[in-house]
C-alpha positions as CSV (number, residue, x, y, z in Angstrom):
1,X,0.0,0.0,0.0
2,X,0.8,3.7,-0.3
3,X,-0.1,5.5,2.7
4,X,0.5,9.0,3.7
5,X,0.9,10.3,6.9
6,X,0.8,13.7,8.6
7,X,2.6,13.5,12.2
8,X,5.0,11.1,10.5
9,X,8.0,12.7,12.5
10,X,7.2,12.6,16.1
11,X,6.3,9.8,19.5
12,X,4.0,7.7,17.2
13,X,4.7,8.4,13.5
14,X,8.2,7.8,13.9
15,X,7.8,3.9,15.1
16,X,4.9,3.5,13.1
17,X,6.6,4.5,9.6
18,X,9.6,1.7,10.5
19,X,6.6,-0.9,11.3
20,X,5.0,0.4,7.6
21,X,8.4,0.1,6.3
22,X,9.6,-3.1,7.6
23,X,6.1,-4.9,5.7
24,X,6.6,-3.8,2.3
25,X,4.2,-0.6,2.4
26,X,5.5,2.9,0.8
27,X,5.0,5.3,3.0
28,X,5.1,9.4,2.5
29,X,5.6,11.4,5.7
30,X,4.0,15.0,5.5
31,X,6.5,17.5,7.1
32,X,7.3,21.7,7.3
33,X,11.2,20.1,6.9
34,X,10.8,17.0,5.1
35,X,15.0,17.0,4.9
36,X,14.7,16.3,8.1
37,X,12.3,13.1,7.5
38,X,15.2,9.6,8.2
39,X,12.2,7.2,7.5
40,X,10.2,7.3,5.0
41,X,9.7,9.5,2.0
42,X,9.5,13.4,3.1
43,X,6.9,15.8,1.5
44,X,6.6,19.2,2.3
45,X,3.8,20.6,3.6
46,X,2.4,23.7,6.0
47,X,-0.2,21.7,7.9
48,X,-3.0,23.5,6.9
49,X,-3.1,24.4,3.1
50,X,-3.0,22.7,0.2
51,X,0.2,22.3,-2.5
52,X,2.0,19.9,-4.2
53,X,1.8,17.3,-1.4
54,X,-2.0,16.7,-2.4
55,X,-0.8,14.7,-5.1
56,X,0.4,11.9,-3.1
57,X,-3.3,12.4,-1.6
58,X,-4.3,11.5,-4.8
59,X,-2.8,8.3,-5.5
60,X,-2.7,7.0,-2.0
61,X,-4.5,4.1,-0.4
62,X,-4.8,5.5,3.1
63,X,-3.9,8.6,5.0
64,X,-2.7,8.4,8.7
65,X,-3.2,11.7,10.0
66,X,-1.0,11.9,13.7
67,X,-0.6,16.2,13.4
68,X,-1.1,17.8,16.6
69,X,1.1,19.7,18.9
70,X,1.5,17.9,22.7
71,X,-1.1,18.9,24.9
72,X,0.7,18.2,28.3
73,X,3.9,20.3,27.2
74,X,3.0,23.4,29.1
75,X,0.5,25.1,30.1
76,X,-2.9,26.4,28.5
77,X,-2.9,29.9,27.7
78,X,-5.5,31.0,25.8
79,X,-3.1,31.9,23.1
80,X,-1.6,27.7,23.7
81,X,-5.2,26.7,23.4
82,X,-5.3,28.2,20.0
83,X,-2.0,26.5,19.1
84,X,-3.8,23.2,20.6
85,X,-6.7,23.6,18.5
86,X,-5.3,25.4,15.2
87,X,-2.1,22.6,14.9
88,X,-5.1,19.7,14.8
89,X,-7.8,21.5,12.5
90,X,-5.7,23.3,10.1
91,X,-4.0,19.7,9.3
92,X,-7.2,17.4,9.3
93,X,-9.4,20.3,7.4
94,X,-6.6,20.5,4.8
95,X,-6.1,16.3,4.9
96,X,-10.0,16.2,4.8
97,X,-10.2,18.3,1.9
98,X,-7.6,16.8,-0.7
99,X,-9.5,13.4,-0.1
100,X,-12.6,14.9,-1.2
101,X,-11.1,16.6,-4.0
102,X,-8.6,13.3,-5.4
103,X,-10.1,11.2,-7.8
104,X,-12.1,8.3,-6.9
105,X,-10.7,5.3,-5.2
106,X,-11.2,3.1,-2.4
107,X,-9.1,4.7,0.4
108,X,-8.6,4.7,3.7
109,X,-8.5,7.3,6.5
110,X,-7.4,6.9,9.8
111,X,-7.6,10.0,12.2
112,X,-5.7,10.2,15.8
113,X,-8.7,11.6,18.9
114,X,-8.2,10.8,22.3
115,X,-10.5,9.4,25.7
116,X,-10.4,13.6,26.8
117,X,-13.7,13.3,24.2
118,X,-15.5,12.0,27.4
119,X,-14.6,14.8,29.5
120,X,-12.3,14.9,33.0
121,X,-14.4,14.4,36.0
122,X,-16.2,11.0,35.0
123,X,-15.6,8.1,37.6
124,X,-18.1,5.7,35.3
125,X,-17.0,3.4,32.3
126,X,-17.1,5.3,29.3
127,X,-17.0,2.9,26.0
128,X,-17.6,4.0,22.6
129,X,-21.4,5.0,22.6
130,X,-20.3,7.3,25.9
131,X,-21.5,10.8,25.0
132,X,-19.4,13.6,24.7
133,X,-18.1,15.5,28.2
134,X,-17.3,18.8,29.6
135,X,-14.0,21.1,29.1
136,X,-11.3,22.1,26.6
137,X,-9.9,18.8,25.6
138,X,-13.7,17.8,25.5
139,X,-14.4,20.2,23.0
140,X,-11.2,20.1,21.1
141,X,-11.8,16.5,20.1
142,X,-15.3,17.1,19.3
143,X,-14.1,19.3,16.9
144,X,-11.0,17.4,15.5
145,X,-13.4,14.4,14.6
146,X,-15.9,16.6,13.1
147,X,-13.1,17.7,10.7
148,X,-12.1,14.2,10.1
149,X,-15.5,13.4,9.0
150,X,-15.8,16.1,5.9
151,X,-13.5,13.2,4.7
152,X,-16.4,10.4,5.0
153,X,-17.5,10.6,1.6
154,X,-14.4,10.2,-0.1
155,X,-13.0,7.3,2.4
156,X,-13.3,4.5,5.0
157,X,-12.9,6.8,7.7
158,X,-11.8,5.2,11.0
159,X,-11.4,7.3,14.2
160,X,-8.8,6.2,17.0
161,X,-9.2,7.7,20.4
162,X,-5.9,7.6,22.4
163,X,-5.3,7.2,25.9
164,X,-1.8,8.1,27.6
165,X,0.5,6.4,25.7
166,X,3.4,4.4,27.2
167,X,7.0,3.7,26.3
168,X,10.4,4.4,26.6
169,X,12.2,7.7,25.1
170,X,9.2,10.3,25.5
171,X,5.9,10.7,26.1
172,X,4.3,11.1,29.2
173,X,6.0,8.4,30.7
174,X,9.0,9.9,30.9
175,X,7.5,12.7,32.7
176,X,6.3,10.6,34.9
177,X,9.2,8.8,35.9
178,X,11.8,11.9,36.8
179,X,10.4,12.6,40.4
180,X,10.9,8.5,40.8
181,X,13.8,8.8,39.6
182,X,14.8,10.9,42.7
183,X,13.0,9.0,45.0
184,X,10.1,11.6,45.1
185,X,7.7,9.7,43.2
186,X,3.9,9.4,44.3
187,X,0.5,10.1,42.9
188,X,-1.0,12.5,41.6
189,X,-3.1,14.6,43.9
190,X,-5.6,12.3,45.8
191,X,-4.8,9.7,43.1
192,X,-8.0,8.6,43.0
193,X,-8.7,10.1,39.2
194,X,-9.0,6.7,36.5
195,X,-5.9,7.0,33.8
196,X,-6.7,5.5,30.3
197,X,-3.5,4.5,29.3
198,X,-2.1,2.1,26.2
199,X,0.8,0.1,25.7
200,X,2.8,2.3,22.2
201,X,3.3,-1.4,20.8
202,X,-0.1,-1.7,21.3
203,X,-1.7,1.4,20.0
204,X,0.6,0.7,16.5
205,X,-0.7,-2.8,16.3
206,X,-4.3,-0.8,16.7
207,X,-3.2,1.2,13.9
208,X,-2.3,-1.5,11.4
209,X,-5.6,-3.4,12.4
210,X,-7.4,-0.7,11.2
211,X,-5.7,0.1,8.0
212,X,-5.9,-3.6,7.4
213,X,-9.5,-4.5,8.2
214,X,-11.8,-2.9,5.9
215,X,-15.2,-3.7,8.4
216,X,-13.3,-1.2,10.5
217,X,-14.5,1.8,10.5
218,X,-15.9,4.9,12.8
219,X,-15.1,5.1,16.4
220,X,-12.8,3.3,18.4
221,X,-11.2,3.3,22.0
222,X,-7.5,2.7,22.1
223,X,-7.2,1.8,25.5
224,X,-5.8,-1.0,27.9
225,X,-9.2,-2.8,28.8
226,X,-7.4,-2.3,32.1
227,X,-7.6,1.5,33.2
228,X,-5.7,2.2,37.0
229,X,-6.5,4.6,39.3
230,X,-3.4,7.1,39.5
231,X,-2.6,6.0,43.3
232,X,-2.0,2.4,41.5
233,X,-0.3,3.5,38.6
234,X,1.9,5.3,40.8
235,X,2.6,2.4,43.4
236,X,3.3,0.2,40.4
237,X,5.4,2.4,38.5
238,X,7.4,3.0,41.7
239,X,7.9,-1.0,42.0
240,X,9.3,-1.0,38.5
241,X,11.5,1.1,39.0
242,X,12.8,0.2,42.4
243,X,11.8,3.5,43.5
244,X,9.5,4.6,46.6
245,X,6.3,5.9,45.6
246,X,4.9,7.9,48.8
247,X,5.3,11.7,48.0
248,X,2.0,13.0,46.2
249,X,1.9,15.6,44.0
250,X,-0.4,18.4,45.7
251,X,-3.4,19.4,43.6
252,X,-3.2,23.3,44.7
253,X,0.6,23.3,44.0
254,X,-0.2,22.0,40.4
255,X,-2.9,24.0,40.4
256,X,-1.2,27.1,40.5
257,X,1.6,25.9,38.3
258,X,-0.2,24.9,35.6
259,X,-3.6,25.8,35.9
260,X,-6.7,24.4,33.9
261,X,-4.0,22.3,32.6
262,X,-3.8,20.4,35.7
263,X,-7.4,20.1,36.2
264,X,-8.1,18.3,32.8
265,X,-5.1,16.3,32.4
266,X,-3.0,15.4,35.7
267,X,-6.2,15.4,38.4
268,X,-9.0,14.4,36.0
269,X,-9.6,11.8,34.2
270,X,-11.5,9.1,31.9
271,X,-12.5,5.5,32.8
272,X,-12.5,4.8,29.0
273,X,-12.8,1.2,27.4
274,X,-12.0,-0.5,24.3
275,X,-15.5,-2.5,24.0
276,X,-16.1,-1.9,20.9
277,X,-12.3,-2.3,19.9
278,X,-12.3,-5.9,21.8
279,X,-15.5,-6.8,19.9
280,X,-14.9,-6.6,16.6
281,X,-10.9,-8.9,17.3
282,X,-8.5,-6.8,18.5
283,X,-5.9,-8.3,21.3
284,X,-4.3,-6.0,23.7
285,X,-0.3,-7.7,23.6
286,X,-0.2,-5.7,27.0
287,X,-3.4,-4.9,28.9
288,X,-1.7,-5.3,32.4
289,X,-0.2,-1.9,33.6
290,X,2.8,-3.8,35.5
291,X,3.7,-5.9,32.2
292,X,3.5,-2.3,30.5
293,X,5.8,-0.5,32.5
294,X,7.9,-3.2,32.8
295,X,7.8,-3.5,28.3
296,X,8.2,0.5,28.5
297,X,11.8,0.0,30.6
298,X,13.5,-2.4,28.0
């Protein structure tokens, strides 16, 4: 296959254009430098209008659109909120609209969302069918897969919500791990907020299972069927690590550091599950969070 993808360069696209690679597709990354692309072919692109890159669009079995700047990197201004939501519209609008404007073929689209869909104060499961919840990273995504689905008429469209993604060399795990690594780990204030979290290996597999499987389509959790309290997650971590894991991270301190931030993403939360995701085949390779952090430290 000849897939194109946006995001190509970074946590995710980087190991998922090797996995591409490795099975025989051709793969086109999307990038503002593509000299600076090491895997795959690079394109150039601005993330939000169209060009030359739309030709690939054209003659491409699936697009993987990734784009989006890191929402836990600092925190939300209103002018960073703009960034949040600007970096993930301007690229899906533009992807959205070469696919409706290539010529006709059977294509694919696959579009990254995350669990933040179901808002960050919800203590009850929340599957697929879960309706939409309250706050920024509620909204953004909202409106991120509302872009995504301008494309529905011109492809199989298959949306992936994320949890917190786990592995070695970035991410938030990494972030995580450097008060441990001091010995001041602990949770997160009261620690009682759910964490959706997902195994990287996993989340690619997830990926590929899509693109593969042409019954796949719509809305999907991409979560451990496993989701751990942050108290637990932080006890565990702390075991992996042969670190103690008894010095919480105050909610007013973070609060004050970091602001709504800290409300949505460090002291809420989302219970999310894969149901529909386990229903329809998928296997989670590591649905335990100790066999995950233990996988994330190799």
């Amino acid at each position: 296959m000849k897939i194109v993808i946006a995001g190509g360069s970074g946590f995710l696209g980087q190991p998922l254009v090797r996995k591409l690679i490795d099975r025989g597709d051709e793969v086109v990354v999307l990038s503002r430098d593509p000299a600076k692309v090491k895997t795959g072919r690079g394109v150039a692109w601005d993330g939000k209008t169209a060009g030359e890159w739309t030709r690939e669009i054209d003659v491409a079995d699936a697009v993987i659109n990734l784009a989006g700047e890191n929402i836990g990197e600092r925190r939300w201004t209103e002018d960073r909120k703009r960034r949040l939501v600007s970096s993930r519209l301007d690229a899906t609008n533009a992807i959205a609209g070469a696919l409706v404007k290539a010529p006709p073929r059977k294509r694919t689209l696959i579009n990254a969302s995350a669990v933040g869909y179901y808002g960050f104060d919800r203590d009850a499961e929340a599957d697929e069918n879960a309706p939409k919840g309250t706050g920024f990273l509620a909204d953004l995504t909202e409106k991120w897969e509302s872009a995504a689905r301008a494309a529905e008429r011109a492809a199989r469209l298959v949306i992936l919500r994320f949890g917190v993604v786990l592995a070695s060399g970035g991410g938030a795990l990494e972030k995580m791990k450097l008060p441990f690594r001091f010995g001041a780990g602990g949770p997160v204030g009261d620690g009682y907020q759910w964490m959706s979290w997902v195994d990287r290996d996993d989340l690619l597999r997830a990926i590929l299972w899509a693109l593969d499987n042409q019954n796949v389509r719509d809305v999907y959790n991409i979560t451990s069927p496993q989701p751990v309290q942050q108290r637990e997650f932080a006890k565990t971590l702390g075991r992996v690590m042969h670190r103690p894991a008894i010095l919480p991270a105050p909610s007013l301190a973070l609060r004050l550091a970091l602001g709504q931030m800290a409300d949505e993403v460090l002291l809420g939360g989302q219970r999310a599950v894969p149901r529909r995701t386990l229903h329809e085949g998928f296997v989670f390779g590591y649905p335990d969070i100790e066999a995950a952090l233990r996988h994330a430290q190799r």
